[in-house]
N, C-alpha and C positions, 0 to 999 in steps of 0.2 A: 540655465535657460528655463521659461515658465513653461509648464506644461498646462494645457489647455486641452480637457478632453469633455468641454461643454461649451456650446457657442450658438449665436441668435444671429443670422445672417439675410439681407436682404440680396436678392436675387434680380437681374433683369437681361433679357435676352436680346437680342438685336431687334431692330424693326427692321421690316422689308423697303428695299426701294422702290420709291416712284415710277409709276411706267410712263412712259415720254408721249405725247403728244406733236407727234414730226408729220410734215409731207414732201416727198422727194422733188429736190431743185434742182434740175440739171439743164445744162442748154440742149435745145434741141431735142428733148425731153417735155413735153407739154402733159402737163394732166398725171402726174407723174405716179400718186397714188399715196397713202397713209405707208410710214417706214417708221413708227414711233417701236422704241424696242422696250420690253420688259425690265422692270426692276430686281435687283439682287437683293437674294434671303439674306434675311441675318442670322447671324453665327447662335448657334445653341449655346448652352451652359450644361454642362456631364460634369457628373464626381464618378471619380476613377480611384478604387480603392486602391495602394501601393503598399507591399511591404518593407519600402526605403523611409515610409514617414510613420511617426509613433504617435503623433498625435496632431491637434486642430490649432497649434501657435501659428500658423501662415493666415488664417481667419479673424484669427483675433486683430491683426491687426491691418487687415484688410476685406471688414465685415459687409461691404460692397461691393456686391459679383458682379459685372456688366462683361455684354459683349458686344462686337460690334453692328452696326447695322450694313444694309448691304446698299450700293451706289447706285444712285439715280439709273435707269435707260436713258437711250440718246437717239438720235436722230440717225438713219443707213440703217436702223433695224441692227444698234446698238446694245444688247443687252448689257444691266450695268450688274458689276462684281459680286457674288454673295460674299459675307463676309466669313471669317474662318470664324470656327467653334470657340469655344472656351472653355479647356480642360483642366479642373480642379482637384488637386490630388491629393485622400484623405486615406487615413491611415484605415488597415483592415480590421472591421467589426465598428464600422460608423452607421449607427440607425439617421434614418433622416424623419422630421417632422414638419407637418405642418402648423406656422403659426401665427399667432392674431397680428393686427398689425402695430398694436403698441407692446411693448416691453411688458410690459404687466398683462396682458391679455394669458389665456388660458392658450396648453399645446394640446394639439388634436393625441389624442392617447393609441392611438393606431398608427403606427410607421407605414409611409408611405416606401420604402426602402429599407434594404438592410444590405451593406454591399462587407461579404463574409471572406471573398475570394479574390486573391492579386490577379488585377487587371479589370475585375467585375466594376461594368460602368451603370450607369443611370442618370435618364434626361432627366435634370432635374428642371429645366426651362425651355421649352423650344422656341425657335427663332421665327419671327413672322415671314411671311411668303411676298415677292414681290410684287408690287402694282403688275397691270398688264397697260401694255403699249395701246396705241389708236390702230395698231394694224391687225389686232383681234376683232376688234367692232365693224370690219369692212365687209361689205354684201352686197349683192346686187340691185339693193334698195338703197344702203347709205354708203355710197361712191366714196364722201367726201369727211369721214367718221372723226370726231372731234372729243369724243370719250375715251376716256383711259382712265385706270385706277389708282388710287393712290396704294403703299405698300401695307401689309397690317403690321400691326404690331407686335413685337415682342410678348410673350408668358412674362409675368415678373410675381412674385409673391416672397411673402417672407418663410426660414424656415428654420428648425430647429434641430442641428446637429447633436449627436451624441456621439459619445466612444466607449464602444465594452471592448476589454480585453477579449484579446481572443487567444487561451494559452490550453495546453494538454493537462497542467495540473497547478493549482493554486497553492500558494502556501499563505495560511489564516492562524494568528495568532496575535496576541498581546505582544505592544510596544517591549522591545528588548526581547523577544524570546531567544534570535539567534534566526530571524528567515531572511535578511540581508547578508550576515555570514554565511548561511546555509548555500546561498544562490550562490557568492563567490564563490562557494568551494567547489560546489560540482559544475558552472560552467564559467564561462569567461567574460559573463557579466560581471562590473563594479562597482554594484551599488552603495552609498554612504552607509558606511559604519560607524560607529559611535558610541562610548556608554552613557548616553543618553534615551530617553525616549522620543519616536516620531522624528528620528534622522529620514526615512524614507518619507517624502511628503505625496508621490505619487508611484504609480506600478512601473518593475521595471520587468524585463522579461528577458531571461535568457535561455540559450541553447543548450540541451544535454545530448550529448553525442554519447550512442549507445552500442551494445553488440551487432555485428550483422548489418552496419552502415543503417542503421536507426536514430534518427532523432525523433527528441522532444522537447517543448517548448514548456517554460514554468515560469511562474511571474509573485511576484513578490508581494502581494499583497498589503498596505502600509497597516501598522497595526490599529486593531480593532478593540474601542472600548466599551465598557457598559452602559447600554444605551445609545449606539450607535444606532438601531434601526431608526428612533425617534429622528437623528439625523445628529445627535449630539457629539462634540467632536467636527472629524471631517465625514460620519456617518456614513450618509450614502454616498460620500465623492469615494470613498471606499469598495461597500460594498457593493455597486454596481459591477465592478470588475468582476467580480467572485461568478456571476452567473452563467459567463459562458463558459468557464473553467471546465475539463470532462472531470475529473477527479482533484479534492480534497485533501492536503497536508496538512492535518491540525501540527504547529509546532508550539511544543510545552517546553516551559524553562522548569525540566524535573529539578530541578535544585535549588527553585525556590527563591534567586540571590535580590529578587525584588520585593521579598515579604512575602509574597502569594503564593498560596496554595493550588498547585498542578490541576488538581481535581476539580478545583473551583473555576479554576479558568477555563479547563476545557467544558465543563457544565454552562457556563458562562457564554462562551463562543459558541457553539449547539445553542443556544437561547437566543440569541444576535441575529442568528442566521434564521433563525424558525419564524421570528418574529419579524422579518422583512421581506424572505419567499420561503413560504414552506418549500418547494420544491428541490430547496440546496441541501435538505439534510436526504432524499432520494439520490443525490450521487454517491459514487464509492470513496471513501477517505479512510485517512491510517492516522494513527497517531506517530508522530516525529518527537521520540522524548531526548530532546538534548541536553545539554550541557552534562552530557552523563560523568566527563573523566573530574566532577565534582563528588568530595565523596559525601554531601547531601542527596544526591539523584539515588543513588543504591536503594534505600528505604522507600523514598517516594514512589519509585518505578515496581516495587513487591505491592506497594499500597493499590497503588493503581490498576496495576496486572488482577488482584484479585476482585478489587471492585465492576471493575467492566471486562471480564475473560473471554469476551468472543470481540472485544477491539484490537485488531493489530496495532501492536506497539513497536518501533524500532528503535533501537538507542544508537546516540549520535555522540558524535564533539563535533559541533561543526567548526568549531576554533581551530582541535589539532586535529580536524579532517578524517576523524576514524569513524569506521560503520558505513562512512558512504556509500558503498556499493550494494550494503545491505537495503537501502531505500527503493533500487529499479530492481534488485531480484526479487522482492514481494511484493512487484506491483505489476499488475499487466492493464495496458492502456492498448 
């Protein structure tokens, strides 16, 4: 399935109905008086954050939001139908934007929205009001009132959705380190494995169910290469996830089995990140040194330990699933 967690979406809300223009015909009834009834609102457009949807695939292929408009008024002091809403349901940690009205135009840099919490809605269009009938204009000067309004119109504008993960702890590391295996193993998320690099092509997020009826949420970050801020690679379709993360799992392939140096990489990722919000190296992270039950990690993980002695380091297999526990007892979220 494509995941789609960026999307340019044209919006339009209902327009109002017409108010009617009536006067009452009855036998025996002379003079009967203006009965023109009100036009019906048109339906709004809300995005209603869900935690059922992972992402903005329903926009993509339906990048035209309409709603209805609302039914003419009638004659008897007929008020006509507003029409119902139009609730669009986007996955939790969707910024909303404003933007120009061609494809190439600039997005306004300020979110007009940020819906962080299931159920959290926002107008993102409202729906015009309806005309008024001829039986609002009647007074004791114009008996015989011939004015009415038409309805207005619908908000419509274009705008530009985003999606930042929204997870308790991020796991950031280089293609192949073992954070698609890692997430298999401690919850029951299944993301592509593979010895390849870039099997994960977008974030996946799973449940860790903890002591004391605790959860938490970790998302898999796809891997991260050199020069990734610049946007090289899939860059920032990346590292946009990483920001709303509360804490940091650098996972290191201590064993080296792709040529590279533990030390490099993790210097490497700390540089990635600094260099596209300094702000991500002010969260708390640990280091995740896996592929430990290799017996190249032994050396790498003494090298490491003394290089950087105030970074928590946890050694892993996240293959044959050992250490695991040790990862949520020296973390507090």
């Amino acid at each position: 399935m494509r995941f789609v967690d960026q999307i340019r979406v044209h919006a339009k809300a209902g327009d109002g109905g017409n108010g009617c223009c009536s006067f009452r015909r009855e036998k025996f009834i002379p003079h009967g008086g203006p009965d023109g009834g009100d036009g019906g609102n048109g339906g709004d457009i809300i995005l209603q954050a869900d935690h059922d949807t992972d992402n903005l695939v329903a926009l993509f292929f339906e990048p035209l939001v309409r709603s209805g408009r609302g039914a003419h008024g009638k004659g008897k002091n007929k008020h006509g139908r507003s029409s119902q809403h139009t609730t669009v349901r986007v996955p939790i940690g969707t910024i909303i934007h404003r933007a120009g009205l061609q494809p190439g135009d600039p997005v306004e840099e300020e979110p007009i929205a940020d819906l962080t919490e299931h159920g959290q809605q926002f107008l993102l269009c409202k729906g015009g009001d309806g005309g008024k009938g001829n039986t609002h204009f009647k007074s004791s000067t114009n008996r015989v009132p011939r004015q009415h309004t038409k309805g207005y119109p619908g908000e419509e504008g274009w705008f530009y959705l985003e999606l930042r993960t929204i997870a308790d702890i991020g796991l950031v590391g280089y293609p192949n380190a073992g954070k698609s295996t890692l997430l298999g193993a401690i919850s029951a998320a299944h993301p592509k494995t593979a010895p390849y690099p870039f099997t994960t092509l977008h974030p996946v997020i799973g449940v860790v169910d903890l002591p004391e009826y605790r959860r938490i949420t970790v998302a898999d970050i796809p891997g991260i290469i050199e020069g990734a801020h610049e946007n090289k690679g899939l860059g920032h379709e990346f590292l946009r996830h990483i920001v709303r993360c509360k804490m940091l799992l650098f996972v290191l392939d201590m064993a080296g089995t792709e040529g590279r140096n533990p030390i490099a990489d993790y210097q490497s990722l700390r540089k990635e990140l600094r260099l596209y919000d300094p702000t991500l190296l002010k969260k708390d992270f640990a280091v995740i040194a896996n592929k430990a039950e290799l017996a190249e990690s032994a050396d790498n993980i003494k090298v490491f330990r003394a290089k950087y002695p105030k970074v928590q380091v946890i050694e892993i297999s996240a293959l044959e699933k050992t250490g695991l526990e040790k990862i949520f007892q020296s973390i507090d979220l």
